[in-house]
PDB file of N, CA, C and O in Angstrom:
ATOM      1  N   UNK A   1     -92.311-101.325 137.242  1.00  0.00           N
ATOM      2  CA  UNK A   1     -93.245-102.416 137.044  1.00  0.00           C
ATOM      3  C   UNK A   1     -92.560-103.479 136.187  1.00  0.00           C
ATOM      4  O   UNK A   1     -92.184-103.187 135.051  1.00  0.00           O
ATOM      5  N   UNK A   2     -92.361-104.877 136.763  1.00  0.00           N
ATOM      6  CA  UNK A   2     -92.156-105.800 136.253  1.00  0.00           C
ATOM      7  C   UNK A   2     -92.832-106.415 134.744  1.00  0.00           C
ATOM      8  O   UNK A   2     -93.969-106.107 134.388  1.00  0.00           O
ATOM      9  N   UNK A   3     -92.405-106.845 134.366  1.00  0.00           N
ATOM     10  CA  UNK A   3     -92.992-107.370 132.816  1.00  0.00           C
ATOM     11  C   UNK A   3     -93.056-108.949 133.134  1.00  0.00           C
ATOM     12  O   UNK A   3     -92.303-109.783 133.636  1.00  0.00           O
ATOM     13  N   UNK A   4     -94.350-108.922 132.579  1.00  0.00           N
ATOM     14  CA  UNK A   4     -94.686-110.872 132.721  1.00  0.00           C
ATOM     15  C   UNK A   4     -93.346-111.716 132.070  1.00  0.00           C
ATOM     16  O   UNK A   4     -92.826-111.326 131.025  1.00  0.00           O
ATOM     17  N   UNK A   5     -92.912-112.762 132.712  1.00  0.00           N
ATOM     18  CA  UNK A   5     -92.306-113.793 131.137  1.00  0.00           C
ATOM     19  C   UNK A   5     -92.941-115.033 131.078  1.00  0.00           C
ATOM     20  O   UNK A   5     -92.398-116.078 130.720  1.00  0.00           O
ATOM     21  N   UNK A   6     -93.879-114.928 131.367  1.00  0.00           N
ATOM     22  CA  UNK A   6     -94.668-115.939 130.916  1.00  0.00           C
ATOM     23  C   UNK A   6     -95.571-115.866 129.615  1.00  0.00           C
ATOM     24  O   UNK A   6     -96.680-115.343 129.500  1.00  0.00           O
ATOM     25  N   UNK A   7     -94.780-116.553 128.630  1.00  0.00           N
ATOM     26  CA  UNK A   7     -94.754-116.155 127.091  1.00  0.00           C
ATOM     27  C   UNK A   7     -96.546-116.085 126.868  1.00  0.00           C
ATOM     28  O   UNK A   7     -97.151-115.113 126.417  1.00  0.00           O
ATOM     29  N   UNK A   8     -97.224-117.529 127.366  1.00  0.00           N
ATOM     30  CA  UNK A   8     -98.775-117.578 127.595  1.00  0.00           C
ATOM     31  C   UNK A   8     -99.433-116.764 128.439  1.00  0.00           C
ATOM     32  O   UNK A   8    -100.616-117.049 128.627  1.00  0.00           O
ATOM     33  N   UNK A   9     -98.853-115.533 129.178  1.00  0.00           N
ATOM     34  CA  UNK A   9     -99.561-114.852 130.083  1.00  0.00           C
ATOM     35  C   UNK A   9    -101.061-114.355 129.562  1.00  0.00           C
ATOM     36  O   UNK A   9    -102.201-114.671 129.905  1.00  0.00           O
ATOM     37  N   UNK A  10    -100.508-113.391 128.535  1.00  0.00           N
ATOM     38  CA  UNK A  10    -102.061-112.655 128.120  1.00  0.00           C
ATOM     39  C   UNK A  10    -102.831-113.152 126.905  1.00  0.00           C
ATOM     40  O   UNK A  10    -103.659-112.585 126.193  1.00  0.00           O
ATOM     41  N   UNK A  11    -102.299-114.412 126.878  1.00  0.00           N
ATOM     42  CA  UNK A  11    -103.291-115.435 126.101  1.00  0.00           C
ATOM     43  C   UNK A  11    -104.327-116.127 127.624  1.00  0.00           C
ATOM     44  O   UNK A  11    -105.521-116.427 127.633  1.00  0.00           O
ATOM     45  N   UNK A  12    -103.929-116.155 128.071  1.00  0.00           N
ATOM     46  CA  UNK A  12    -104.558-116.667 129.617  1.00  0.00           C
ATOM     47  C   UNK A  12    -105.466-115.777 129.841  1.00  0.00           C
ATOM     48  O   UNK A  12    -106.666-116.030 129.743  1.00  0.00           O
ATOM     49  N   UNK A  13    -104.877-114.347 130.250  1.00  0.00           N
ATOM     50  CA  UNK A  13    -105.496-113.713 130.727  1.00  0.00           C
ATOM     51  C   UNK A  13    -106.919-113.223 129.629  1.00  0.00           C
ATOM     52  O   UNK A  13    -108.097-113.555 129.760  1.00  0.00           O
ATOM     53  N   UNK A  14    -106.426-112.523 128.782  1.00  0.00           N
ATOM     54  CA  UNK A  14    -107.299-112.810 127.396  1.00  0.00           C
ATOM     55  C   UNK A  14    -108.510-113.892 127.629  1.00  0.00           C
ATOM     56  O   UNK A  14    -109.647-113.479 127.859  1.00  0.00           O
ATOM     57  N   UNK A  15    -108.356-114.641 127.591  1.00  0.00           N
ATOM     58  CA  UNK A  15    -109.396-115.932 127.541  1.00  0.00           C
ATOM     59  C   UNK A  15    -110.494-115.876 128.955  1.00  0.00           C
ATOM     60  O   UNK A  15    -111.685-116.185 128.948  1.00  0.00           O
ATOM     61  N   UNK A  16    -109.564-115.317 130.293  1.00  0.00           N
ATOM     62  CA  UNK A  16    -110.407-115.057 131.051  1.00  0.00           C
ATOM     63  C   UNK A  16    -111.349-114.444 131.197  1.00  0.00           C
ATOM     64  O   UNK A  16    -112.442-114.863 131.576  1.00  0.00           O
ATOM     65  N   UNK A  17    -110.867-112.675 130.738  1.00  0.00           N
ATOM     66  CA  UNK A  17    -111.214-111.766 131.132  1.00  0.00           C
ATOM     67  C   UNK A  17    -112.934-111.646 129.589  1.00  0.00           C
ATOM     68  O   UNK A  17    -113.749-110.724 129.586  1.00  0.00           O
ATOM     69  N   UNK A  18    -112.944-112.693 128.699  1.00  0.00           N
ATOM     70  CA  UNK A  18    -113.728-112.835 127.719  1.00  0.00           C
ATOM     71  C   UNK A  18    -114.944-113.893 128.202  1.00  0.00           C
ATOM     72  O   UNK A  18    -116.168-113.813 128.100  1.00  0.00           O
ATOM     73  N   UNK A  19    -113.824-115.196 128.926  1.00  0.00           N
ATOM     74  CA  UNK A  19    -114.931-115.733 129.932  1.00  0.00           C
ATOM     75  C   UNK A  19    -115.771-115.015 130.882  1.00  0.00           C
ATOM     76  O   UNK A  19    -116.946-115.294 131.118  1.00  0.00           O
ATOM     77  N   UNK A  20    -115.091-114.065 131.418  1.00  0.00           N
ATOM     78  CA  UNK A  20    -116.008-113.710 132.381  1.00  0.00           C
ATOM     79  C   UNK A  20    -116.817-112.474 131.975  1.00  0.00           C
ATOM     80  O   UNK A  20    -117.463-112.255 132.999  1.00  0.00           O
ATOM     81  N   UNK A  21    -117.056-111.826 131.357  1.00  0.00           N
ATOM     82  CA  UNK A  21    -118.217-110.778 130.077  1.00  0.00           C
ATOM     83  C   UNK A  21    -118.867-112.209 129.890  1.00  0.00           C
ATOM     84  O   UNK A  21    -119.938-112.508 130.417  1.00  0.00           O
ATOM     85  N   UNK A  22    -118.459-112.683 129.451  1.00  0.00           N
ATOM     86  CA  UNK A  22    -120.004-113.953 128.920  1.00  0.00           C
ATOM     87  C   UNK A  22    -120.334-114.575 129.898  1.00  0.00           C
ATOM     88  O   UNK A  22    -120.902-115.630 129.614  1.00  0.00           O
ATOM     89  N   UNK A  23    -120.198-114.330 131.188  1.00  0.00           N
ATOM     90  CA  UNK A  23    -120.900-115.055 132.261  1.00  0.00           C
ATOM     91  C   UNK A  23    -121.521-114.120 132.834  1.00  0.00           C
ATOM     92  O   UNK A  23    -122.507-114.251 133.559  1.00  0.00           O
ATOM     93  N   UNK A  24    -120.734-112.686 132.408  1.00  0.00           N
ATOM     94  CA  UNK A  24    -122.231-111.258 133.250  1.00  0.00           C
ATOM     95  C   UNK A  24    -123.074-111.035 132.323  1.00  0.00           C
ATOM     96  O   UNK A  24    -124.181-110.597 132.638  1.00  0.00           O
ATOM     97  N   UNK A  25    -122.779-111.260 131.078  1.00  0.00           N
ATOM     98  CA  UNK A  25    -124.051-111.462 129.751  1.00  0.00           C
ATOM     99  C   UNK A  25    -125.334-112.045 130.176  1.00  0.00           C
ATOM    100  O   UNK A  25    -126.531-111.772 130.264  1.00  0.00           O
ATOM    101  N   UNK A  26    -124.182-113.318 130.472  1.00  0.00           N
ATOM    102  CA  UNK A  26    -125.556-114.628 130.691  1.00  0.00           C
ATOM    103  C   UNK A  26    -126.421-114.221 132.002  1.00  0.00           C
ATOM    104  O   UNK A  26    -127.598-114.535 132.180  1.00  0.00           O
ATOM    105  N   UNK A  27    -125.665-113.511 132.825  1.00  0.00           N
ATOM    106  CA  UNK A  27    -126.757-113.149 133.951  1.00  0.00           C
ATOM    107  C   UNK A  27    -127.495-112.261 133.836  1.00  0.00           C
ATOM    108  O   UNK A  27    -128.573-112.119 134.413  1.00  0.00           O
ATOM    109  N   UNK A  28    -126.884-111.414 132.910  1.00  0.00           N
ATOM    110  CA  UNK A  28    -127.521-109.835 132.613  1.00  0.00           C
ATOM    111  C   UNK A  28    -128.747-110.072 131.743  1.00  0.00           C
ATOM    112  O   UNK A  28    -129.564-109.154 131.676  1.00  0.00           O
ATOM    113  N   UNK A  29    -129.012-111.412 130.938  1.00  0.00           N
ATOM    114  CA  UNK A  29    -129.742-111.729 130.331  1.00  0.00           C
ATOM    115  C   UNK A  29    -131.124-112.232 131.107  1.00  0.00           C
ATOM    116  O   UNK A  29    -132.334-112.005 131.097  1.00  0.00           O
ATOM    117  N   UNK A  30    -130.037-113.157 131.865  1.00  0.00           N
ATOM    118  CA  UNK A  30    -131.549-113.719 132.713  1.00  0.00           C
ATOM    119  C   UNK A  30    -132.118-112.897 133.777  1.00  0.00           C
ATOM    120  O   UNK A  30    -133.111-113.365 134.333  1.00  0.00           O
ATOM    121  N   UNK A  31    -131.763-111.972 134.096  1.00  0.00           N
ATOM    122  CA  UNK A  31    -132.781-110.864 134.941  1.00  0.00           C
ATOM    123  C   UNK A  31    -132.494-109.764 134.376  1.00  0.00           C
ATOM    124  O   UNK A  31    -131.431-109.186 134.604  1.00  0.00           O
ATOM    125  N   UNK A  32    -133.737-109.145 133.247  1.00  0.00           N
ATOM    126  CA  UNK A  32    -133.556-108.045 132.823  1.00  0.00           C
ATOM    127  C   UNK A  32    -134.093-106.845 134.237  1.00  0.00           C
ATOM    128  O   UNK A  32    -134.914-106.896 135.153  1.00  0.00           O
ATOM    129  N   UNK A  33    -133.188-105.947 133.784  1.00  0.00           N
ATOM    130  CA  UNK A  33    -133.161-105.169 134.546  1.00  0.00           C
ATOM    131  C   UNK A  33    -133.367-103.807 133.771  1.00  0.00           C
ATOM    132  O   UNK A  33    -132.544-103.406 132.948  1.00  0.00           O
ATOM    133  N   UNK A  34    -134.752-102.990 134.156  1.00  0.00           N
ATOM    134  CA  UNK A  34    -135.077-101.874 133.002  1.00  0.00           C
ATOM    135  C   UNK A  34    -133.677-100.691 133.176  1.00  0.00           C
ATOM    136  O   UNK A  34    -133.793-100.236 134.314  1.00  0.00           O
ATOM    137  N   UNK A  35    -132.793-100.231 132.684  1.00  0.00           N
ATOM    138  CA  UNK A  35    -132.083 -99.433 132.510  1.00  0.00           C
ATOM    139  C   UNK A  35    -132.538 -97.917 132.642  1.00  0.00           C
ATOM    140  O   UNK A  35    -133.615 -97.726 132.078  1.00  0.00           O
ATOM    141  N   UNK A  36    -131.946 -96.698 133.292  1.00  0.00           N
ATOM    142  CA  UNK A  36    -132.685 -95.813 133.222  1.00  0.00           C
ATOM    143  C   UNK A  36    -132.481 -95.010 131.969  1.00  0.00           C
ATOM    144  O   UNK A  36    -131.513 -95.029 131.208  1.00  0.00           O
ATOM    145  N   UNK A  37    -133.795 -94.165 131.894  1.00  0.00           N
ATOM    146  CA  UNK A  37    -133.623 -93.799 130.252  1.00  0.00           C
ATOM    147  C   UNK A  37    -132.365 -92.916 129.652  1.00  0.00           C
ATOM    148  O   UNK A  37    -131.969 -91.921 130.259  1.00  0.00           O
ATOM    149  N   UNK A  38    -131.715 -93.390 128.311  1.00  0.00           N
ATOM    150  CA  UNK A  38    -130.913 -92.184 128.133  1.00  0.00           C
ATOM    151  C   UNK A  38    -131.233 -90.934 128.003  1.00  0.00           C
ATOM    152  O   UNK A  38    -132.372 -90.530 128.235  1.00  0.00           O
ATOM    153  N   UNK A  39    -129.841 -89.843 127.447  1.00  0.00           N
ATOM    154  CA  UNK A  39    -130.880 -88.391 126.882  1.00  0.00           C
ATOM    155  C   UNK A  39    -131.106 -88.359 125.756  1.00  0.00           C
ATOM    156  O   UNK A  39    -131.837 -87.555 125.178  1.00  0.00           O
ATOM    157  N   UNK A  40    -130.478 -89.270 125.284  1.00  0.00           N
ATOM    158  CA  UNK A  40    -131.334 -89.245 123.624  1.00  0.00           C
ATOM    159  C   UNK A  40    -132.897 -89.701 123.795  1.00  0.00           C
ATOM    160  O   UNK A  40    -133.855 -89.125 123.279  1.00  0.00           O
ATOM    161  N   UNK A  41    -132.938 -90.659 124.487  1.00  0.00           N
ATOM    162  CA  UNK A  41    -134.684 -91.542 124.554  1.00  0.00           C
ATOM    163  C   UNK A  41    -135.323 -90.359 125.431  1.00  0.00           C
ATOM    164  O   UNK A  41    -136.549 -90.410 125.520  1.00  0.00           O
ATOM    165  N   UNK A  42    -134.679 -89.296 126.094  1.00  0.00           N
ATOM    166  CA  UNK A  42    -135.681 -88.357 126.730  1.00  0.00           C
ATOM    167  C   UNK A  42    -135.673 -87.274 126.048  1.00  0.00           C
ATOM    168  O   UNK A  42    -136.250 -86.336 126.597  1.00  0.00           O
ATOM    169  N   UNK A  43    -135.123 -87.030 124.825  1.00  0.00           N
ATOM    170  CA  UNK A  43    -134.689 -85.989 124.223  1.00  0.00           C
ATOM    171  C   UNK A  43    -136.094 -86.453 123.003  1.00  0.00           C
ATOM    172  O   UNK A  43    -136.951 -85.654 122.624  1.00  0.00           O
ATOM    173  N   UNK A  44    -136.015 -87.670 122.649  1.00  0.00           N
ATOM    174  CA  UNK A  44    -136.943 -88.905 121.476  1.00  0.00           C
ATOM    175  C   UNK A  44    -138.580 -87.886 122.183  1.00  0.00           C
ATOM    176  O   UNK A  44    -139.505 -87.139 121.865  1.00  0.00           O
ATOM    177  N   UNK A  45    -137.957 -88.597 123.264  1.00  0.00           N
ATOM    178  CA  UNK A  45    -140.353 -88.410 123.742  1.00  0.00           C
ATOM    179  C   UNK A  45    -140.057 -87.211 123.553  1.00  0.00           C
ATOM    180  O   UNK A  45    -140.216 -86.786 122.409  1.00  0.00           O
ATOM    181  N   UNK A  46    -139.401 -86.044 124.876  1.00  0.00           N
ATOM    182  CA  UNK A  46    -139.557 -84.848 124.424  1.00  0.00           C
ATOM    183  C   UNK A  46    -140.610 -83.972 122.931  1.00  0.00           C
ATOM    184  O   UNK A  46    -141.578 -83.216 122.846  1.00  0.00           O
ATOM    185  N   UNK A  47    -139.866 -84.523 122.204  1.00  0.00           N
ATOM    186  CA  UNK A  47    -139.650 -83.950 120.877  1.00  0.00           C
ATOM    187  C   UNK A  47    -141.011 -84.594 120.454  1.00  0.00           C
ATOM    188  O   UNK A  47    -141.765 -83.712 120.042  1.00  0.00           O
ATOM    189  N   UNK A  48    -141.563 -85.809 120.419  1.00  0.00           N
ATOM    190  CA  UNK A  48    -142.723 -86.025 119.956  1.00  0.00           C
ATOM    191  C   UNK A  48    -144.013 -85.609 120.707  1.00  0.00           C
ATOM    192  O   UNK A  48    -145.134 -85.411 120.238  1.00  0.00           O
ATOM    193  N   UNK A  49    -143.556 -85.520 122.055  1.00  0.00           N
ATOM    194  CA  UNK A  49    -144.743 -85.221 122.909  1.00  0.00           C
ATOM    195  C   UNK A  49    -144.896 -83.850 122.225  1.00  0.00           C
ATOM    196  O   UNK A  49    -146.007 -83.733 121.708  1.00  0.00           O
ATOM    197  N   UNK A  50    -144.122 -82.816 122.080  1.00  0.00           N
ATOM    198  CA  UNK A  50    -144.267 -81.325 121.530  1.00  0.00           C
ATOM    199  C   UNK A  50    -144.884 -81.190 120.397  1.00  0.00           C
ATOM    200  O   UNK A  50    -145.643 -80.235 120.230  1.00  0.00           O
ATOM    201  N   UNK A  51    -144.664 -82.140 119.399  1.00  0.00           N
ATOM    202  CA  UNK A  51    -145.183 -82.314 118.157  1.00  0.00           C
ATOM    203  C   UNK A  51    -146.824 -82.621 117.944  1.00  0.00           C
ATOM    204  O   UNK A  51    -147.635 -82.122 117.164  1.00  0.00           O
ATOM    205  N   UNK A  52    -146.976 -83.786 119.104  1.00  0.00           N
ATOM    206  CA  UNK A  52    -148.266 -83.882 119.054  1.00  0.00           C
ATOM    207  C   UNK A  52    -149.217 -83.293 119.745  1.00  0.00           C
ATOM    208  O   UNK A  52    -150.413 -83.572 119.654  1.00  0.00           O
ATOM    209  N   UNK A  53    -148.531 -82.107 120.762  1.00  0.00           N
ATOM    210  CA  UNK A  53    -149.485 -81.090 121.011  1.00  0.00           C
ATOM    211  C   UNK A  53    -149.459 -79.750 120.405  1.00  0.00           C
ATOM    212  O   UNK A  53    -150.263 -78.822 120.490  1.00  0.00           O
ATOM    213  N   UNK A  54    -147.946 -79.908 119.545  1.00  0.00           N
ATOM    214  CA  UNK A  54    -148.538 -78.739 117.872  1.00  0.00           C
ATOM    215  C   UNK A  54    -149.599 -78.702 117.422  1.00  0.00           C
ATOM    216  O   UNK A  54    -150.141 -77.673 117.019  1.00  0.00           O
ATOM    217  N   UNK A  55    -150.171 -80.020 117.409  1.00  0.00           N
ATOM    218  CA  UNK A  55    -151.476 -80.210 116.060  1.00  0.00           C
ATOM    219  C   UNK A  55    -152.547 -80.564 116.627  1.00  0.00           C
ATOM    220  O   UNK A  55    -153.627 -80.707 116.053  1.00  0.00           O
ATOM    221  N   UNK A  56    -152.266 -80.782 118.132  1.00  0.00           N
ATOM    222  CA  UNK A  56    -153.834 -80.915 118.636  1.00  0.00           C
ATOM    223  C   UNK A  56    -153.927 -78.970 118.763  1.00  0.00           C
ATOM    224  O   UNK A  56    -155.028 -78.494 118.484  1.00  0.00           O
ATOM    225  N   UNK A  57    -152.941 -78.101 119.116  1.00  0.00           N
ATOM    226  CA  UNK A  57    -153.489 -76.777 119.590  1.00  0.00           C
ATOM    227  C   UNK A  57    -153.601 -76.109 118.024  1.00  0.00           C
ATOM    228  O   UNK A  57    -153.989 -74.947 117.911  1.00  0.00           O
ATOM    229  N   UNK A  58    -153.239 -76.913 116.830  1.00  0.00           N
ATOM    230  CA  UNK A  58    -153.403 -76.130 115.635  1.00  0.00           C
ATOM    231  C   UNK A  58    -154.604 -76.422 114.844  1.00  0.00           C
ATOM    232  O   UNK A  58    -155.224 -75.799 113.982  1.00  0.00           O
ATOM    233  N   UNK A  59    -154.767 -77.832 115.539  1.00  0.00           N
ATOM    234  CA  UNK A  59    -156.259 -77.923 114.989  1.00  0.00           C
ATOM    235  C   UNK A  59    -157.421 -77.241 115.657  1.00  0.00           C
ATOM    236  O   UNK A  59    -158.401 -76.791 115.062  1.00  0.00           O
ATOM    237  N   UNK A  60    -157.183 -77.205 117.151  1.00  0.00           N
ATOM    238  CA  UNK A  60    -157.762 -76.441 117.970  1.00  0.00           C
ATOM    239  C   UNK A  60    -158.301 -75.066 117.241  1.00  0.00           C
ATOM    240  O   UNK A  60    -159.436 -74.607 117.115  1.00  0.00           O
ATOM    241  N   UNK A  61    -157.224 -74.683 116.886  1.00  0.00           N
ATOM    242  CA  UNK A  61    -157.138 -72.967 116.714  1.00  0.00           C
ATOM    243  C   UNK A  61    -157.701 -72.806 115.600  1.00  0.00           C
ATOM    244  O   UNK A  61    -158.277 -71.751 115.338  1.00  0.00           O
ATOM    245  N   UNK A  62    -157.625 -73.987 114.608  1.00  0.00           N
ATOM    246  CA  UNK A  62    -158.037 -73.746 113.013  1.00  0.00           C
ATOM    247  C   UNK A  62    -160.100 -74.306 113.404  1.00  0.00           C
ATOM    248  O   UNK A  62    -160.955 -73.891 112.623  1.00  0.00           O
ATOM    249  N   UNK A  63    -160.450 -75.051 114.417  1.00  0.00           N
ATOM    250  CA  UNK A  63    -161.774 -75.371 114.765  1.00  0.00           C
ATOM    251  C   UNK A  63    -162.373 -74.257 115.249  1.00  0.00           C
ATOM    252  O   UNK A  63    -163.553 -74.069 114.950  1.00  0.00           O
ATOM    253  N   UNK A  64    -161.621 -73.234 116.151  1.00  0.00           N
ATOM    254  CA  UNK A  64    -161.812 -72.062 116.828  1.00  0.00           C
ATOM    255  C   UNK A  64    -162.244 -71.382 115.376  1.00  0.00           C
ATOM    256  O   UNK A  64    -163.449 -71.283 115.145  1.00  0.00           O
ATOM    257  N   UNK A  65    -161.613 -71.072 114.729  1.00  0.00           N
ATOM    258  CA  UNK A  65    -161.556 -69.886 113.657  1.00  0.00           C
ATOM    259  C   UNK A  65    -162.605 -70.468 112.832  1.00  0.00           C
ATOM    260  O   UNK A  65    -163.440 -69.613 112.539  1.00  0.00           O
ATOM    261  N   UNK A  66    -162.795 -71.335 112.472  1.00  0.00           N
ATOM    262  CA  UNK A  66    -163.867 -72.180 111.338  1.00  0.00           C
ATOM    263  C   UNK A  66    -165.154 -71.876 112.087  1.00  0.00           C
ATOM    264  O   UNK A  66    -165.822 -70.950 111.628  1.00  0.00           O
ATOM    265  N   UNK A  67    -165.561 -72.436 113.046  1.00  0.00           N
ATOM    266  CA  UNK A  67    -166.743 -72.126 113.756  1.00  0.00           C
ATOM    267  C   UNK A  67    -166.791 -70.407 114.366  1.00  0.00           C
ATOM    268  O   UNK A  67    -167.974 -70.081 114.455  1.00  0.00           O
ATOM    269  N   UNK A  68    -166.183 -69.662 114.646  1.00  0.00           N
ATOM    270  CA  UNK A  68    -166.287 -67.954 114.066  1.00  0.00           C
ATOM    271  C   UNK A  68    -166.636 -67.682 113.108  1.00  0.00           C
ATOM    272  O   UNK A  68    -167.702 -67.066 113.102  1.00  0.00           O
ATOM    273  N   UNK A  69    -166.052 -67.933 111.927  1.00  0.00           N
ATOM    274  CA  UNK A  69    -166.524 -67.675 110.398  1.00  0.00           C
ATOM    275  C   UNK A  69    -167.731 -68.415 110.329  1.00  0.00           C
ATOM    276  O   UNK A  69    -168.656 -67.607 110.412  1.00  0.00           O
ATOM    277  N   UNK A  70    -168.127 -69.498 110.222  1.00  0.00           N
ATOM    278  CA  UNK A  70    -169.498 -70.168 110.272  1.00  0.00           C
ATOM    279  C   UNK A  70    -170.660 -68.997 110.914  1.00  0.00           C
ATOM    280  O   UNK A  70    -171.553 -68.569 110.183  1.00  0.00           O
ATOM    281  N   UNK A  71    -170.513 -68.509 112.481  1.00  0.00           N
ATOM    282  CA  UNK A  71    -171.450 -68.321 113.072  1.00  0.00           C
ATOM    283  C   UNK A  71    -171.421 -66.280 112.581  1.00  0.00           C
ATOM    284  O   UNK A  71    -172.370 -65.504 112.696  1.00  0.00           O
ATOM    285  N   UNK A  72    -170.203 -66.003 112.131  1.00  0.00           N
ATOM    286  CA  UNK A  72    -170.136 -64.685 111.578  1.00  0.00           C
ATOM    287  C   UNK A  72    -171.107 -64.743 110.284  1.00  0.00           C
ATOM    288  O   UNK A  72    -171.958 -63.861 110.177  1.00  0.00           O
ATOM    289  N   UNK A  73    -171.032 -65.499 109.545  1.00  0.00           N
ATOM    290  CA  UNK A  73    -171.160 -65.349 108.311  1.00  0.00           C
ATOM    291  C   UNK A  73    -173.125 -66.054 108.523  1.00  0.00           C
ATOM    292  O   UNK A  73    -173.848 -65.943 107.532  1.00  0.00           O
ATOM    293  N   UNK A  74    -173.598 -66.563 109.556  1.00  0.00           N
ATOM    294  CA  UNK A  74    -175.004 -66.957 109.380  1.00  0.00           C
ATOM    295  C   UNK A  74    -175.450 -65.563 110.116  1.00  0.00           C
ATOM    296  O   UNK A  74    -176.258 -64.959 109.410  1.00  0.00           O
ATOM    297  N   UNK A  75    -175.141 -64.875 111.360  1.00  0.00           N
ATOM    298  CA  UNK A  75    -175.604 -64.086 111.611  1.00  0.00           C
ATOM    299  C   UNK A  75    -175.567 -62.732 110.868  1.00  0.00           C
ATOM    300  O   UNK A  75    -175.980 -61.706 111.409  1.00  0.00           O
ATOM    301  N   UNK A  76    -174.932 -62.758 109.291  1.00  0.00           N
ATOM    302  CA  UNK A  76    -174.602 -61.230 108.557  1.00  0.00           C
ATOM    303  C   UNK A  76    -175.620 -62.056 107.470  1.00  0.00           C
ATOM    304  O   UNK A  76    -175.877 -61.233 106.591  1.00  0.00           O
ATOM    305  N   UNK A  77    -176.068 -62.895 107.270  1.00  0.00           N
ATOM    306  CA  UNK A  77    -177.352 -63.554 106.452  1.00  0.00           C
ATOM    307  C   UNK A  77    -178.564 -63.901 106.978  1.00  0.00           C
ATOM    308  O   UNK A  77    -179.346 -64.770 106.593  1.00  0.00           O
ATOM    309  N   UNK A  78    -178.677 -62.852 108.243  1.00  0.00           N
ATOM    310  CA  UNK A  78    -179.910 -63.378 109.703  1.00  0.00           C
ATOM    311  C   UNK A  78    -180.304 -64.547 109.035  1.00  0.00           C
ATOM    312  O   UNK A  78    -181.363 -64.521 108.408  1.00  0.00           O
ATOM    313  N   UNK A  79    -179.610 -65.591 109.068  1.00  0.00           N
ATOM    314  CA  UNK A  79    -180.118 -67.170 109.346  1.00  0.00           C
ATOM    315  C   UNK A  79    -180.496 -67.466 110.774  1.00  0.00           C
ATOM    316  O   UNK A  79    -181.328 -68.359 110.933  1.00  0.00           O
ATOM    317  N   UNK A  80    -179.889 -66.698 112.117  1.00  0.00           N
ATOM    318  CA  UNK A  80    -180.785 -66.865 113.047  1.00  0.00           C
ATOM    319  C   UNK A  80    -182.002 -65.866 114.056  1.00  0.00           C
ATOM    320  O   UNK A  80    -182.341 -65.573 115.202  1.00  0.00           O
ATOM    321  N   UNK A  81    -182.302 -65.652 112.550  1.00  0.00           N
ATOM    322  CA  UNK A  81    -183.644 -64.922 112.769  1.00  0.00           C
ATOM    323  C   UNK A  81    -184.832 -65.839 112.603  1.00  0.00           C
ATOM    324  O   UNK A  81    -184.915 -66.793 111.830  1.00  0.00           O
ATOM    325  N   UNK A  82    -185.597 -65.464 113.320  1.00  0.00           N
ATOM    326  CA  UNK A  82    -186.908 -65.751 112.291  1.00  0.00           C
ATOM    327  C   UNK A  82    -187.548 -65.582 111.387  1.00  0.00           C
ATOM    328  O   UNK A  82    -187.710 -64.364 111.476  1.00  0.00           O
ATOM    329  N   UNK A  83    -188.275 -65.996 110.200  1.00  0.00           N
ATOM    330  CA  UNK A  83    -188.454 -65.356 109.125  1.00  0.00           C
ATOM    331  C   UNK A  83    -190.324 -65.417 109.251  1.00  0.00           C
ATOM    332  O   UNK A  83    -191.134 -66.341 109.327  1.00  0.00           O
ATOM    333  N   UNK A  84    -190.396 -64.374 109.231  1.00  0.00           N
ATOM    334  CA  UNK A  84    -192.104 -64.148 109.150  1.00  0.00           C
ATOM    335  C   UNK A  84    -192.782 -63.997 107.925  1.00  0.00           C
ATOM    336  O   UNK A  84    -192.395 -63.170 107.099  1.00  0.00           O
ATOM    337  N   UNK A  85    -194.139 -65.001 107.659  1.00  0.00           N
ATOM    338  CA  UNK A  85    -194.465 -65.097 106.234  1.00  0.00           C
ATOM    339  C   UNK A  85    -195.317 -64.334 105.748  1.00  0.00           C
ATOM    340  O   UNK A  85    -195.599 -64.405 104.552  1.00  0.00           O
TER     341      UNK A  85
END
């Protein structure tokens, strides 16, 4: 492989190859185009979607158990009895 001698070669080329990135910028700008998601951004939801159905099934479970104890603890005090006077 030959070697340039054209002392200005890759000052030329340089200047081009910088012109032309800022002319696919400028297009890339004016029609955005949605990108498909990375695995970090699917790895992101992942991870929160899991989180926020931690605490809906932990509140769940802690509403479950609260209303047991509630309805344990009125029926061992026959609160749903009737009381005859």
């Amino acid at each position: 492989m030959a070697l340039v001698r054209d002392p200005y070669f890759w000052k030329r080329f340089s200047t081009a190859v910088h012109l032309e990135e800022e002319a696919k910028s400028d297009i890339e700008a004016t029609t955005p185009v949605k990108e498909p998601d990375s695995w970090l951004e699917r790895e992101r939801r992942k991870r929160k979607r899991s989180l926020i159905w931690g605490f809906i099934i932990f509140f769940g479970v802690i509403l479950l158990v609260t209303g047991g104890v509630v309805v344990w603890w009125l029926a061992k005090h026959n609160w749903l009895q009737k009381v005859e006077p």
